[in-house]
C-alpha positions, 0 to 999 in steps of 0.5 A: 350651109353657111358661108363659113362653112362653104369658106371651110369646105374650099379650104379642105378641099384645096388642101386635099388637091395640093396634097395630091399634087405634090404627092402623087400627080407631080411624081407621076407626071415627071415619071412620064415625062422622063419616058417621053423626054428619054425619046426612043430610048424607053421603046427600044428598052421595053423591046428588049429581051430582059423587059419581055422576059419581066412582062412575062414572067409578071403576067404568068405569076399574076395569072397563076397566082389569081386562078389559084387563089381564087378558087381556094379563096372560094373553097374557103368562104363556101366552108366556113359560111355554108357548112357547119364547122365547129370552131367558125369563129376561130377558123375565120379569125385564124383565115385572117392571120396569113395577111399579117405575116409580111410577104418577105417574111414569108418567102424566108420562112418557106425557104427555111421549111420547105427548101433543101435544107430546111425543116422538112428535109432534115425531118423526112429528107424531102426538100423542094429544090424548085422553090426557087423559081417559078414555081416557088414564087407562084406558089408562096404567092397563091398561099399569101393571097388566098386569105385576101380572096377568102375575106372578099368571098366570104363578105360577098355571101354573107351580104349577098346570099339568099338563104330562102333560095338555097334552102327551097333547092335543098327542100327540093331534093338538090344536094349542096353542091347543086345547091352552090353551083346553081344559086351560092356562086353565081349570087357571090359572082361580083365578089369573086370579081372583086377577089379576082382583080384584087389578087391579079393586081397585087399578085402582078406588083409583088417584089419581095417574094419574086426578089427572095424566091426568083431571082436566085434561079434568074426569073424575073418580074418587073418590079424585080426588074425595075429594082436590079436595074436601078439599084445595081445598073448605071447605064443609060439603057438600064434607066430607060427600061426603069423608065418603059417598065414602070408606065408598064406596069402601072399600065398593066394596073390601070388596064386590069382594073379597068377591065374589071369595072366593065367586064366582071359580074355586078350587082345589088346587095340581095338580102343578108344572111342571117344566123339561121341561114344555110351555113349553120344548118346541121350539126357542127362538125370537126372534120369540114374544117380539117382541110383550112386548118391544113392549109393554115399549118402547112403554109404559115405555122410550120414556116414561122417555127421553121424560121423561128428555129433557124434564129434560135440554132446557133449555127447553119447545119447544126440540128434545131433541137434545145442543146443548140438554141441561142438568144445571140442572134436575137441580142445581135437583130437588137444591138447597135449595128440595125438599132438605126433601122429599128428606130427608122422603121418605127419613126416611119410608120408612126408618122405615116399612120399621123399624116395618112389620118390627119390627111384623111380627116381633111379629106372627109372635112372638105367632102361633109361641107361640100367641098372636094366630095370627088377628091375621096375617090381620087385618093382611094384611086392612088392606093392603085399605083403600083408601089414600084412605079410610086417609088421611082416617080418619088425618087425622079420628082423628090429624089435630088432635094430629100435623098438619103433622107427618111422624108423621101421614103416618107412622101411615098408613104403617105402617097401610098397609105392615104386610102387606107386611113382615109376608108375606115373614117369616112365609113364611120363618118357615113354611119354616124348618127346626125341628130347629137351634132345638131342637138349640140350646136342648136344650144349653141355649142361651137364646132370645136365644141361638137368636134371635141364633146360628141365627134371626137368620142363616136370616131374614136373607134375608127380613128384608132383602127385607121392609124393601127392599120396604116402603122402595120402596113408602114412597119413591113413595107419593102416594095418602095423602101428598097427603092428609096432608101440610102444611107442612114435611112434603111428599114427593118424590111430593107436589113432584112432583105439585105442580110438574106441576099449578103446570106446571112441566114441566122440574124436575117431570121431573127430580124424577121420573127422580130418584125413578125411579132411586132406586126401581130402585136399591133394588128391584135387590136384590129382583129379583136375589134367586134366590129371589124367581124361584124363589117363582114357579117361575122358575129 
């Protein structure tokens, strides 16, 4: 490597880390440094009867949540890769959508379907009083989090299986269920310890399904905690235990995943399965895929027209039938009173989307010219810290110089974003063939040349994936915009969550559908993308 070069690559890399100081070690680090400066006070906070009540109610949503969607998540995949469905594509495809719904959006849709009062108790006079709760919270959370499981799993067995073995057990006489015990699963082992940590990690950080769900019935998680005690307490104990809950919980994080890198099934990538392998023997059939389209309908096409209905009726109570559908409170969601917080939502996540890209790309720079390679697992490792505990450790380090502005929400974006644009580039980086660039630059093209006539180009697909992506997370996030918003500064996600509490149920709809559709029309491209399909042997 030349000296240019190398010069170029300490540069990158100097540049990743002073982005990682400031936007997440120096916030971490003024976070626990309040908790030990605060002395006791944190200890004797997280002692306390309202904390343990938080860890509790965390650990058993998080337990719950991860057995459940889990096993579905393995019913999921086990259907559509190892029995013949007609439809595969679509039903795979159609697994991916529940992702896309934000997850407040989702407990609002289920509270205007399944709730007393809602959809299906006007039709059949059966309302579920006990969504609001526990139970409630569990539930919308597993059905949310079943897709996640279900695209770990089923990338597991499609690069993982051993299609020979599984067809020399059934030549043998063993029945498919034999078959998936004693061979499928065990092989898919590492990846259903994957969906396991996943789901356990994400479920144990949820806020807004916990706030919209569990609050109204008193159960509390700690990041539900967390946001009461900083948005609606001022006394000093309330701080300390803002303070004890949040090392809490991004200890709880780090000790989950922890625990899975040294205790949960690993293992090499076997050999692939092919398209002649056991998931498309026999001929395909309608009725094996009844059950996941169920489940689709139930826990988000009949929510969604639930929550659409409620922003089209023109008034609480009154039937949800033409006679008395409206477009006002879709005219209201878009006039000048949230036109603020529409703009602050775009405004944010285009500029999250650019910064997490160009950050991303220095990252790759400085790794590719051999600078700063370990910097692309210490900023995948940040996509880790709890969104809660990112929020107060940016309000504690930034909050007196950037609040009430959108920069304060923004750092935490990036903070929080940064791996995921990161990802998408250097997979495509690591697939990219070398021989043009050399081609290239041995006739004596320059590096800006190169970067600009061949990488540039072979990137493009990627580029565009990684900004869609953190651009569709940016739109509906609410777990660190809650925290950190002020005056001025609110978010399509923060209105919404505010009108739902100020209960005002028809404009809090019709935001939502917005925000909803919005969302499905930018990821539209991301789940065309043959590629994306293909990344999990999907073709």
């Amino acid at each position: 490597m030349s000296e240019r070069g190398r010069g170029s690559g300490v540069a990158g890399g100097i540049v990743v880390a002073g982005a990682l100081l400031l936007l997440v070690v120096w916030p971490v680090a003024v976070l626990v440094g309040n908790a030990l400066a605060d002395g006791v006070g944190p200890v004797a906070a997280l002692a306390s009867e309202r904390s343990l009540e938080a860890w509790r109610g965390s650990l058993i949503v998080a337990t719950a949540v991860t057995a459940l969607a889990v096993a579905g998540g393995l019913g999921a995949a086990l259907l559509t890769e190892r029995v013949s469905v007609r439809g595969r594509g679509a039903l795979r495809v159609a697994m991916l959508l529940p992702l896309l719904v934000p997850d407040f959006v989702a407990a609002l849709s289920w509270q205007q379907a399944y709730a007393p009062g809602g959809l299906v108790d006007d039709l059949t006079g059966i309302g579920a009083p006990w969504l609001f709760g526990p139970a409630g919270v569990i539930l919308v959370l597993a059905a949310g989090a079943v897709p996640l499981a279900y695209v770990v799993i089923a990338a597991g067995l499609a690069t993982r299986a051993e299609p020979e073995l599984e067809r020399a057990a059934r030549a043998s006489g063993a029945g498919r269920l034999d078959v998936w015990r004693s061979i499928t699963i065990p092989l898919a082992a590492p990846s259903i310890g994957a969906a396991t940590t996943l789901v356990m990690v994400t479920s144990m950080n949820a806020f807004a399904i916990p706030s919209v769900l569990g609050t109204p019935d008193g159960f509390a998680t700690m990041t539900t905690r967390i946001y009461r005690d900083l948005a609606f307490a001022a006394d000093s104990e309330s701080f300390s235990r803002v303070l004890a809950l949040s090392v809490l919980l991004a200890g709880s994080t780090l000790l989950v995943i922890g625990a899975a890198d040294r205790f949960l099934p690993r293992g090499p990538i076997r050999s692939a399965a092919t398209a002649g392998g056991p998931g498309s023997a026999g001929r395909p059939s309608w009725w094996a895929a009844v059950p996941l389209w169920g489940y689709l309908a139930l826990t988000t096409v009949l929510p969604l027209i639930a929550l659409l209905l409620t922003a089209l009726t023109r008034g609480i109570g009154l039937p949800p039938v033409p006679a008395n559908w409206t477009l006002d409170h879709f005219a209201e969601a878009l006039g000048g009173r949230f036109l603020p917080a529409i703009t602050n939502t775009f405004v944010l996540a285009v500029a999250a989307a650019t910064g997490a890209l160009v950050l991303g790309a220095v990252v790759i720079a400085a790794s590719r010219r051999g600078g700063g390679r370990s910097l692309g697992s210490a900023v995948a490792a940040t996509f880790a810290i709890p969104g809660t505990v990112l929020a107060v450790a940016v309000l504690l380090a930034y909050g007196g110089l950037l609040r009430d502005t959108l920069w304060l929400v923004l750092v935490a974006f990036l903070a929080k974003f940064w791996a995921l644009a990161h990802r998408p580039l250097q997979g495509a980086v690591d697939l990219m063939a070398p021989d043009p660039v050399r081609a290239a630059r041995a006739s004596g093209a320059g590096s800006m040349t190169v970067l600009r006539t061949i990488t540039m180009p072979i990137l493009r697909p990627a580029i565009a994936a990684a900004w869609l992506l953190v651009f569709v997370f940016a739109l509906h996030e609410v777990t660190m915009s809650i925290l950190l918003y002020g005056p001025g500064s609110e978010t399509m996600a923060v209105i919404i969550l505010n009108l739902q509490q100020l209960g005002d149920p028809t404009v809090t709809a019709a935001l939502a559908v917005i925000l909803t559709l919005v969302t499905l029309v930018a990821a539209t491209p991301l789940l065309l993308r043959a590629g994306a399909l293909r990344r999990f042997g999907w073709e």
